[in-house]
Every structure is written in structure tokens, then in C-alpha cells.
C-alpha positions in Angstrom: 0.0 0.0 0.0 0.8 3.6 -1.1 1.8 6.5 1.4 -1.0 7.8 -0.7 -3.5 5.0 -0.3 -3.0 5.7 3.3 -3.8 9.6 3.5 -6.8 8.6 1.7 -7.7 6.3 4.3 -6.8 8.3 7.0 -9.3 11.3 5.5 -12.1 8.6 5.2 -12.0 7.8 8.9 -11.7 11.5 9.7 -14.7 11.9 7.6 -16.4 9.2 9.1 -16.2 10.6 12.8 -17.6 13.8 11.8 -20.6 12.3 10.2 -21.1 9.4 13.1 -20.9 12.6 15.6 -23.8 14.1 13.3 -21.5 17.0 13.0 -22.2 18.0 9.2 -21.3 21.4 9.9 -17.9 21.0 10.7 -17.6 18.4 8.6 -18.2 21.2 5.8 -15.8 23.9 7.6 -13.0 21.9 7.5 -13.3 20.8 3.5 -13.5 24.2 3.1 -11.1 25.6 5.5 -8.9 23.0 4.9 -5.7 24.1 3.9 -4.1 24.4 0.1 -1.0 23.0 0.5 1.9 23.8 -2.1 1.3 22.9 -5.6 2.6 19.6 -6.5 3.6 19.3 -10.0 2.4 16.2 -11.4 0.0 15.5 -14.8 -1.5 12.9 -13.2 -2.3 14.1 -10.3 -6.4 13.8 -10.5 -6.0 10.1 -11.5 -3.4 9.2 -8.8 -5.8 10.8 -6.0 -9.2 9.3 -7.3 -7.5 5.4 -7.7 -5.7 6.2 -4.2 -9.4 6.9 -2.9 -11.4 3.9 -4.5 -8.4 1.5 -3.2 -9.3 3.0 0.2 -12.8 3.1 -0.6 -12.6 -1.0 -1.2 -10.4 -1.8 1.5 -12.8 0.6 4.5 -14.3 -1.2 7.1 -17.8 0.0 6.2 -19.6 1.1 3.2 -18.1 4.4 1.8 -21.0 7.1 0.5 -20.7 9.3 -1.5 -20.3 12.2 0.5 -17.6 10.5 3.0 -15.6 9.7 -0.4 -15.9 13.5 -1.9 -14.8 15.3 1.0 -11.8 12.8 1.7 -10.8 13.8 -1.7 -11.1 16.8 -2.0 -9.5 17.3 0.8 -6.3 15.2 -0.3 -6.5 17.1 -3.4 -5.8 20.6 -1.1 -3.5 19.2 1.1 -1.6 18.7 -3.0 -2.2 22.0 -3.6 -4.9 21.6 -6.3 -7.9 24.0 -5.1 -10.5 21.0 -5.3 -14.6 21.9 -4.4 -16.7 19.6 -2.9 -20.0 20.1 -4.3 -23.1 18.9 -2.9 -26.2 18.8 -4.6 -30.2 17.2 -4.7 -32.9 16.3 -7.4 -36.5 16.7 -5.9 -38.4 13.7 -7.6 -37.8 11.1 -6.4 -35.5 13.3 -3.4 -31.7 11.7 -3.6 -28.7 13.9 -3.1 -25.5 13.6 -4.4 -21.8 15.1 -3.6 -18.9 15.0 -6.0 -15.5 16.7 -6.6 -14.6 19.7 -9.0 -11.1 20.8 -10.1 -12.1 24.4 -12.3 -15.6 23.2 -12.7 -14.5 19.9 -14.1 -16.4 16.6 -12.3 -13.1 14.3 -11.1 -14.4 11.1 -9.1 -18.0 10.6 -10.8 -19.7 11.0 -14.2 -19.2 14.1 -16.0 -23.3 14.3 -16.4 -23.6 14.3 -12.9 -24.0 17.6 -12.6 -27.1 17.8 -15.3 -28.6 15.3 -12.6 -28.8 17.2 -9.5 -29.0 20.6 -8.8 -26.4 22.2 -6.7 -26.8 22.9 -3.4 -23.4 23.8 -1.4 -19.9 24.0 -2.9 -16.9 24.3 -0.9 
């Protein structure tokens, strides 16, 4: 296993805690406080980040959603230096919501149509 495999687990089981906690509200200050860290020059970046976070993802104790997944990378994506938003976002019928990572409004770790799907709620 990666040192990257295991920052991505370690941001999953940070996640986690928050959410358990029902703390939802820090869990979305600290995506978006969390801090950019310098920029890492590498062109694949995006794709070593997202397979770091699925091989976490499969190897977690419990069942990652998406929201727990999103926020863990786009906060290892800041700590890389690339200013990542987590956006968060809801259809109405039938109600589902949705969160997902941007990089410049690009979608990263899900379908690029995602975004036609849900309305956006919350990015940070």
C-alpha cells in the first residue's frame, strides 16, 4: 500500500467521525477551510488521488457514500495544492442527493453528467 493509499484512508475515517458525531457542519468547515497545501507538479495528479481513494474506498471497514468519499478527496487534493470543491447537490423527484469533486468546474471522481442530474446545493 501507497503513502497515498493511506492519507486517503486516513481522510475517510476522519470523515467518518464527523458524520457518526452528526457534526455535518464542521464536517463542511473543514473541506472548506482546509488548507491548500503547495502545488505539487504532477499531470496525473487527478488520476493518482481518485484510484488512491477507490483503493481505500474497497479496503474501508464499512460502506463508503458518497459524500464520505468526496470530502476525503477533495480534501487530499488541497492538502496537493490543487484548489478542489466539494459540491453537494439534490434532485426533488424522487428526493436523492448527491456530492462530488470539482477541479475548475471539471467533475473528477464521478460522471461528468452528474451535474445535469442534481441541482447544486453547497460548494466548498
Amino acid at each position: 500500500m501507497t503513502l497515498l493509499f493511506w492519507k486517503a484512508y486516513t481522510q475517510l475515517l476522519a470523515v467518518e467521525v464527523l458524520l457518526q458525531r452528526g457534526q455535518f457542519v464542521q464536517l463542511y468547515q473543514r473541506v472548506r477551510e482546509y488548507p491548500l497545501g503547495r502545488k505539487v507538479e504532477a499531470t496525473d495528479c487527478v488520476h493518482r488521488v481518485c484510484a488512491a481513494v477507490d483503493q481505500a474506498c474497497t479496503w474501508y471497514v464499512k460502506r463508503v457514500l458518497c459524500l464520505q468519499r468526496s470530502a476525503a478527496t477533495t480534501c487530499l487534493f488541497k492538502a496537493g495544492g490543487v484548489p478542489a470543491q466539494l459540491v453537494i447537490g439534490a434532485q426533488l423527484t424522487p428526493f436523492r442527493a448527491h456530492a462530488w469533486v470539482e477541479i475548475d468546474g471539471s467533475i473528477v471522481n464521478d460522471k461528468p453528467y452528474i451535474a445535469e442530474i442534481y441541482s447544486v446545493l453547497a460548494r466548498c
